[in-house]
N, C-alpha and C positions, 0 to 999 in steps of 0.2 A: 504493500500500500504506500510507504514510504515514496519509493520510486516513482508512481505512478501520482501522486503531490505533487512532488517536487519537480520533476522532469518532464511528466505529459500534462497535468493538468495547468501548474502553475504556467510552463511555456506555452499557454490556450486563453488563460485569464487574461481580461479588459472588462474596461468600464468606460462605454461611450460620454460620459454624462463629465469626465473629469477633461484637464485641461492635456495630459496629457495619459492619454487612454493606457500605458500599460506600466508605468514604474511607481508610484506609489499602490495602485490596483494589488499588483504583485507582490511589492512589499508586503503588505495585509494579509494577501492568502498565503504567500510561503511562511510567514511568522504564526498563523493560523491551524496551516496542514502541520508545522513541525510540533505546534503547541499540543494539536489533537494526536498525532503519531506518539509523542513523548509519553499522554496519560494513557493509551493504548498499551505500549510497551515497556511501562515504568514497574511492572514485578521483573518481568523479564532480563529488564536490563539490570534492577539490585541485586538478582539472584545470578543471571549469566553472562550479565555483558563484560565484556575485557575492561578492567577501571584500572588498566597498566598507562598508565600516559609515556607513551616514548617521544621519543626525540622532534618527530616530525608534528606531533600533536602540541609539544612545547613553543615551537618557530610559529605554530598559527596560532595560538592564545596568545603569544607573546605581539603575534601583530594585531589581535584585535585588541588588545590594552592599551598598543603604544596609540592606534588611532582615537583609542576612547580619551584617553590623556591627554589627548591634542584638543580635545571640546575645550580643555582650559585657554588654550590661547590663541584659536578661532576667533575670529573675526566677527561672526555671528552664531549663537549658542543652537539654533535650531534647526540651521542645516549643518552643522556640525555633528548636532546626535541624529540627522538622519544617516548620512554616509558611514557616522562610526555602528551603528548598529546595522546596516549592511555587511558589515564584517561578520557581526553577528550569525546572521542569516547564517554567509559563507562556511563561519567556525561549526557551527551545528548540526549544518545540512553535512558535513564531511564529517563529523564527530559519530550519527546517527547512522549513515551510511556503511561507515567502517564496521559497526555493531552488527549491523545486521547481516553484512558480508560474512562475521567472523560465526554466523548461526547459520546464516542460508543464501551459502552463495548461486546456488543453483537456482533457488527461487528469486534472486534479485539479478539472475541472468534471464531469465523467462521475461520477468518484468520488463528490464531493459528493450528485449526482444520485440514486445506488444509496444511498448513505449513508442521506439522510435517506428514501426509501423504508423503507427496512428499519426504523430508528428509528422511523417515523411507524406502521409498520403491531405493530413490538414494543411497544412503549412504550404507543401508544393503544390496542392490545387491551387488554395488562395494566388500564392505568385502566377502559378501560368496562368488566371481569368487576369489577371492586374498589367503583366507582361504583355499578354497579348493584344488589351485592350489599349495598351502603349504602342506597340509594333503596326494596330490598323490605324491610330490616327499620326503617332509622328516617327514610324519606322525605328529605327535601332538608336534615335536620340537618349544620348544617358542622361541628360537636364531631364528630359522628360519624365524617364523615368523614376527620377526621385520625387512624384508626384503621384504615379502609382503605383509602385512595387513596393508595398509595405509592407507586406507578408506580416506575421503576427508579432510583429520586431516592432515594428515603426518608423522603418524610414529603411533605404535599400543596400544601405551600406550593413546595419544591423542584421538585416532580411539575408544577407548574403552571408554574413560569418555562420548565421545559424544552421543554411544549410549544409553546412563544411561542418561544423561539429555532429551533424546528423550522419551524415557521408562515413565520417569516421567511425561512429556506430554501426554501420551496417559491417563496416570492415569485422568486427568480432564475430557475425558471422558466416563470411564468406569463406571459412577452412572449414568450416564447423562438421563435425561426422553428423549425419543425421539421412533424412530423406531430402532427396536430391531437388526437389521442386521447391524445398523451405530456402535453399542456396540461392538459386535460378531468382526468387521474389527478389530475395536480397539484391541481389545484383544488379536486377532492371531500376531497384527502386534505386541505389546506388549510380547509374549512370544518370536517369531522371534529372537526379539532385544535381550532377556535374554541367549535363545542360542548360540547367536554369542556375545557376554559378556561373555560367560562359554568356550568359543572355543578360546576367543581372550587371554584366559590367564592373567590379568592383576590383581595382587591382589589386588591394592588401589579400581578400581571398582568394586572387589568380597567386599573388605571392607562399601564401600559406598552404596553396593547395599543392605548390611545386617542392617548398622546403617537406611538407607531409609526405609525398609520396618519396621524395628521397631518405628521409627518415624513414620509412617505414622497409621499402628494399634493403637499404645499407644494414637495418640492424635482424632483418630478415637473415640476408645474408653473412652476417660478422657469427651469429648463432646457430643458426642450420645449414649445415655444408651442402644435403641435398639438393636446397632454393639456389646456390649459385650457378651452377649448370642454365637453368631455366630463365636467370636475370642475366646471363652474357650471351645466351644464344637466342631469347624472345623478350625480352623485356626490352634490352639494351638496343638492339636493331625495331624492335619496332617505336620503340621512343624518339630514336636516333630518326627515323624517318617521319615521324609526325613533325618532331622538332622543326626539317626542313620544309616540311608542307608549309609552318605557320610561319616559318620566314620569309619563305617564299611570295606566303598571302601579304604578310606587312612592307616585304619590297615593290607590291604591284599597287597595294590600297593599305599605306600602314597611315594615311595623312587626311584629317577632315573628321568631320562628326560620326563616327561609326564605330563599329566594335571591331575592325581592325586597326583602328588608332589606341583605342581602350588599350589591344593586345599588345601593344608597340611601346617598352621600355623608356626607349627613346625619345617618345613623346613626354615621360610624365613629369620632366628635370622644369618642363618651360609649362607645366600648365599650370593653373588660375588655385587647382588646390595643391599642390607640393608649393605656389609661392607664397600661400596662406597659410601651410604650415611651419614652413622654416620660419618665417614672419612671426607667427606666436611661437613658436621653439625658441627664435632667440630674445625677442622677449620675457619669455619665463625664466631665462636663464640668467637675463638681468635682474626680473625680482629674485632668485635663488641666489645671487650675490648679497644681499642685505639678510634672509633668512637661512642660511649655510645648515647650523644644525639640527633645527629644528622645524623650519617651513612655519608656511604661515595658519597653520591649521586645517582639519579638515570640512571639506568642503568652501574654503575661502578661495580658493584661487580665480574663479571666475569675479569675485568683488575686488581683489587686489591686482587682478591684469591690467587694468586701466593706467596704474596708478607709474606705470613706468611710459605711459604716451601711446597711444596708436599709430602715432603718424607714422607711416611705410605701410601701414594695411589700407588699402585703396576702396575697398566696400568698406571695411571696418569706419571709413572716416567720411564717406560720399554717399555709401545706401544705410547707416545706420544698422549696419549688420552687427551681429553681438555674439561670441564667442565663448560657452561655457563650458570648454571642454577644452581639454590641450589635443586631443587627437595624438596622444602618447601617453598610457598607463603609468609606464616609470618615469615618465619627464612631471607628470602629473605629479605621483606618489613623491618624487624630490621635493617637488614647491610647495608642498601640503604639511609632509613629514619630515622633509631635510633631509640628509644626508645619512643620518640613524635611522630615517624610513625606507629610503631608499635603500642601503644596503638589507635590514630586512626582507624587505618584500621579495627582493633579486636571491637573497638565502632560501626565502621559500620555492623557486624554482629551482635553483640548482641544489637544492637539498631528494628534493621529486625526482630530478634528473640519475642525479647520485645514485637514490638507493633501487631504482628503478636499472641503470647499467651494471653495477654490482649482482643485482640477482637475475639478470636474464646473463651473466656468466657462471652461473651455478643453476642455473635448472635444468631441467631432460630437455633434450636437442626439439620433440616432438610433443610435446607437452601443451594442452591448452593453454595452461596456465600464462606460459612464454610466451603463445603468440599473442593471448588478450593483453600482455605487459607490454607488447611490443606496439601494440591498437591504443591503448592508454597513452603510452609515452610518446607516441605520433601526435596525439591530441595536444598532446601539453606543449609540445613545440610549434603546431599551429596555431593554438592560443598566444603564445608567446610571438607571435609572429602579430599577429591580429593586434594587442595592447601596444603595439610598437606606432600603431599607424590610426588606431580609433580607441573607443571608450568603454570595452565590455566591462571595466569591472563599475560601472556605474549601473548597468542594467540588470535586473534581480534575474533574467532566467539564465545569463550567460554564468553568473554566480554559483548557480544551482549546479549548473553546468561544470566549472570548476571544481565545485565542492564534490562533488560526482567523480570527477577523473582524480583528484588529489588521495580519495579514499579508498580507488580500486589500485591504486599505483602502491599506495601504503599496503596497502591488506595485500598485494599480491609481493610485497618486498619484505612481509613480516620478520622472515626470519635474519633477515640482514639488521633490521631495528631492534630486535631482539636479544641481538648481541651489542648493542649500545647501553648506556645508562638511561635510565628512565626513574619512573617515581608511578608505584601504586596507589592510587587511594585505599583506605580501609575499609572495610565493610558498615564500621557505625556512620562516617560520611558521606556515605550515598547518597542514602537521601538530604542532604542538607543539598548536593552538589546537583541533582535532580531538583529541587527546589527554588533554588537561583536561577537555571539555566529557565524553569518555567515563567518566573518570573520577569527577566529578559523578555520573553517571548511575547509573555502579557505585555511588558513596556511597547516592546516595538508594534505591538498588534494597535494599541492608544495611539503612538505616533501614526502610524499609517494610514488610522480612521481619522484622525486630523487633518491631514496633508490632502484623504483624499474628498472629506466637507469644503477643505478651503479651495480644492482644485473645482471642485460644484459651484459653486459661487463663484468664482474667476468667471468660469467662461459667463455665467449670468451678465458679472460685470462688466465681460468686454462687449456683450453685447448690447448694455445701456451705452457704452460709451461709443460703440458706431453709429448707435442712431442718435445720441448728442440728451441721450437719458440722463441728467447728471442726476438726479436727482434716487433713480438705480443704482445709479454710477456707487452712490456715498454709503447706499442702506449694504448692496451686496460687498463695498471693501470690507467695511465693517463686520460682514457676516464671516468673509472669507479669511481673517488674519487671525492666528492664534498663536500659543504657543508655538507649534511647530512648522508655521505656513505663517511667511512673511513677505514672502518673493513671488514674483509669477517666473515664468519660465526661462525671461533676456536677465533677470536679477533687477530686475525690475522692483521695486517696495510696494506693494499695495498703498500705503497712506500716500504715493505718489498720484496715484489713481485719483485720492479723496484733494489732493490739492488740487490739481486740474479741475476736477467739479467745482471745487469753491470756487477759485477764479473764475471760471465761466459762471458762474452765477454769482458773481461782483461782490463776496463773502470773502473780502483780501484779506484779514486778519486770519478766519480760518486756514486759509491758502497758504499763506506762511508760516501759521503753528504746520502746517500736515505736511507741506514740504522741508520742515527743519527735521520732523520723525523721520522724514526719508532718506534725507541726507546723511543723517546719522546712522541710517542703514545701509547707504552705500554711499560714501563720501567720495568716489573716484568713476560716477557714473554722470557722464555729461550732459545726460538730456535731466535728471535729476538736478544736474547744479543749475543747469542755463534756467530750467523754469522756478527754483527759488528763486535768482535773481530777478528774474521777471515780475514776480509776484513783490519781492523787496523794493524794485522800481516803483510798483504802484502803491505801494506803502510810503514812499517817500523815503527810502533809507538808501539813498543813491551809490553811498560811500559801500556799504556792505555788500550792494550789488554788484558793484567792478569789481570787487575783491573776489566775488565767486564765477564774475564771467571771465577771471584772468583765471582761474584755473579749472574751468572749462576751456577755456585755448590752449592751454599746457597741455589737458589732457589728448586733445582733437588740434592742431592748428591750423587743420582746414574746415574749423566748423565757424564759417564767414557771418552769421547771424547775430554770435555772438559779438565779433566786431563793429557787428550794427549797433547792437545794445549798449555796449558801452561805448561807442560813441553818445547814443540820446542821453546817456546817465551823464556822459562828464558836460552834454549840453544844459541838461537840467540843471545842474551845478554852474553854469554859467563860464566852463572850460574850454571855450570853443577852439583853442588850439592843442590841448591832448585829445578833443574829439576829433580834429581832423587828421592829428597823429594816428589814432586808430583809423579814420578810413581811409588812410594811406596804405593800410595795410594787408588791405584786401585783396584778398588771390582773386580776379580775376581771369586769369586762364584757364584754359580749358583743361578739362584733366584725360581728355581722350579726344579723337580725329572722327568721335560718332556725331549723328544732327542732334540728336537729345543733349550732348555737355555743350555745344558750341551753342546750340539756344540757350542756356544755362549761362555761360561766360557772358551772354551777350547782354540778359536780364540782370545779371549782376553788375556789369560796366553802368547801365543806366540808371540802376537805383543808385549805386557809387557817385553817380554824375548827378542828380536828382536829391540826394543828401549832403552833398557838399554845397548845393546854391544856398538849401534850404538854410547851414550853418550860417553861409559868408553871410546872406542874409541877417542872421541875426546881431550877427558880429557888425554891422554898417549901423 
């Protein structure tokens, strides 16, 4: 039952009603199934379960501590205990796992079995009606397709690692002894998956699916001498000529919107997201210069990116685009955790690693056991591949998902941990340690139903505030902000929501109590500062105003509005030569050779020209 939680049901779980339909949803019901699985299993586990804690169960309490500990010096208390109780989940879900491996592994192979069935036939339906209904209106476009290939992920980049951890499941049982037709499913359902992997466009899973299948041959071969015959006389030749086919394809059509550019290495050094990545890489690398050992807490890094400038990210500073992800795991875990985090987390892999190549040198050459170690440990390296380039450990079923592979990798390496140091619990502390762990579970189930009320209420909100409903706008912030839901989704403050309603409805004072909460919630977010000052302008507090539209330009300095603003402010003040200082300063140029930024430069030259008569004017 366990599995069939955690694995099929959880990765099925949404709630259209929330802002966004599957990570607090999920939060909720894996902290729920594990709550319900625990009282289920809570004789079983004081009377039978392994209460040996070794080595590898030490590195992962010790990393869900070090994250819990960071809520101390988080930036904000309440996305800080969602993320750190994510770990949570993580530690549990592999804690529970392990347990019931060490009773019934055969029944938690079965499970698996049915599991990823059902996933493979849910999940790849959904993409092929999504896919295709992509492919009849705008052909093999991958912009496109990140609008409808959302498979039960949320978006196609997500959609696509998942069907790569699926893939990888069916591998446990494509050697498997059995009836031949149970192989044959596997298989088809297996290539399926690679199809719509090759259709989804995503190149971190074209990367992880190449480092996989090499991992999975070389340690095929390092362990069974009879596989090597079969990898240098049909594996290797037929690889070797696919290879050329797909060169071949990207030398005739590797150039232009299509999926033989996708395929094309070559292409991805100069495209819009590798320069959006390095862009926030080395930015966080700048904020990880001021937080070296510690990071800035968990879940702050998307509040404190700002705070080292956007300028070089070109949406980030022109479309208002917003960035709550580093699209790197470990780059992530540095700027969060520091240095002590990061080396952690990286122990928790190569610990996996370790004891996982140590025992596939000691087991029978022909052994299931070896090859499901060799399925497991393929996983963990395509994972590891995946976090290098996107954001699984933020999403609760890749989680599951880990905790899953961490467990079978352990239980199948026991006997190498076994000859480690570890530490037993006793028998009279069982139940204490069963007791907390439910406890936890209760916590996180409160935070999750919190997160996922205030995500109900968001969307309410955003939709008082398209039709210019302030007056919805103020009742649903209010409904929507709690303890544990502060933010919408860009890091956005709700009580920013409730200042823009005041203001639009000529309630200044309100406006700037509700935008001082916000700013105090994210002090390095520019549409946050620029409309304090806005609201402070019509307050009459001019001087306070320039001070926060000057670092709104620090933070953006191509956000050219603000240069308007403080201009009026130093006019109202009667400055009319730093006002004109500032509108000297306005980037007029275009930021691109398209018609949309040259009409843009061109409306900007004219209000530039059209605010300076108005000055000289006043100045005469």
């Amino acid at each position: 039952m366990l599995i069939w939680l955690a694995l099929a049901a959880n990765s099925l779980f949404l709630l259209p009603w929330c802002l966004d339909f599957y990570l607090a949803p999920r939060f909720f019901f894996l902290s729920g199934a594990l709550l319900l699985s625990l009282y289920l299993f809570r004789n079983d586990l004081r009377t039978y379960g392994d209460w040996r804690i070794h080595g590898f169960d030490l590195l992962l309490m010790g990393w869900y501590c070090l994250n819990l500990a960071s809520v101390a010096w988080a930036y904000n208390i309440s996305e800080a205990i969602f993320y750190s109780q994510k770990v949570w989940l993580l530690f549990f879900t592999y804690w529970l796992t392990r347990q019931v491996l060490s009773r019934d592994p055969a029944g938690v192979r079965q499970a698996i079995r049915q599991a990823v069935i059902l996933l493979s036939y849910a999940a790849g339906g959904i993409l092929i009606v999504q896919i295709a209904a992509a492919f009849l209106q705008f052909g093999s476009d991958n912009e496109r397709l990140y609008d409808f290939a959302k498979g039960v992920s949320g978006n196609k980049n997500l959609a696509s690692g998942f069907l790569f951890f699926l893939l990888m499941l069916h591998l446990l049982f494509l050697q498997e002894k059995g009836p031949p037709q149970s192989r044959v499913h596997h298989r088809w359902l297996a290539a399926v998956l690679v199809l719509l992997i090759l259709l989804l466009q995503t190149r971190t899973v074209y990367l992880a699916l190449a480092v996989g299948a090499l991992c999975y041959v070389a340690l095929r071969a390092w362990v069974n001498p009879p596989f090597r015959p079969v990898l240098f006389k049909r594996i290797l030749p037929a690889t070797v000529a696919l290879m050329a086919l797909v060169v071949a394809g990207i030398a005739i059509k590797g150039h232009g919107n299509s999926l033989a550019e996708r395929l094309n290495p070559a292409t991805y050094l100069d495209s819009q997201t590798a320069n959006e990545r390095r862009f926030i890489w080395y930015k966080t690398d700048v904020l990880n210069e001021d937080h070296y050992w510690w990071g800035v807490g968990n879940g702050s890094w998307k509040i404190w990116f700002p705070s080292k400038s956007i300028e070089g990210g070109y949406r980030l500073q022109s479309y208002n685009v917003v960035f709550t992800r580093v699209h790197n795991d470990y780059l992530e875990v540095r700027a969060e955790l520091g240095m002590i985090g990061a080396v952690l987390f990286c122990l928790l892999f190569g610990a996996a690693f370790i004891s996982a190549f140590k025992s596939l040198s000691r087991q029978e050459a022909e052994s299931q056991e070896r090859h499901d170690l060799i399925v497991w440990t393929t996983a963990l390296a395509g994972y590891c591949v995946i976090q290098f380039f996107d954001f699984p450990r933020e999403r609760i079923e890749f989680q599951a998902l880990l905790a899953i592979i961490f467990a079978h990798i352990a239980f199948l390496s026991r006997d190498w941990w076994a000859r480690l140091p570890g530490l037993t619990i006793p028998a009279a502390a069982r139940s204490s340690c069963m007791a907390v762990a439910a406890l936890l579970l209760v916590f996180n189930a409160i935070v999750g139903w919190y997160r996922i009320r205030g995500e109900m209420h968001n969307v309410k909100l955003m939709r008082g505030f398209e039709k210019g409903n302030y007056r919805q706008v103020l009742e649903e912030a209010h409904k929507a902000q709690n303890p544990f839901y502060e933010y919408n989704e860009v890091v956005l403050p709700l009580s920013w929501y409730e200042g823009v309603a005041y203001y639009q409805m000529e309630q200044i004072d309100r406006s700037v109590e509700a935008f001082s909460r916000a700013y105090r919630l994210n002090p390095w977010s520019f549409q946050v500062i620029n409309n304090y000052a806005s609201a402070l302008v019509r307050a009459g507090k001019y001087e306070e105003a320039i001070t926060l539209y000057e670092q709104a330009l620090a933070i953006n300095p191509r956000f050219e509005d603000g240069k308007f603003n403080i201009a009026y402010a130093c006019v109202q003040l009667k400055n009319y030569g730093k006002a004109l200082e500032w509108l000297d300063q306005v980037d007029t140029r275009a930021i691109s050779d398209d018609e949309e930024a040259q009409q843009h430069s061109a409306a900007l030259r004219k209000r530039v020209d059209e605010t300076r008569r108005a000055i000289e004017e006043k100045m005469e």
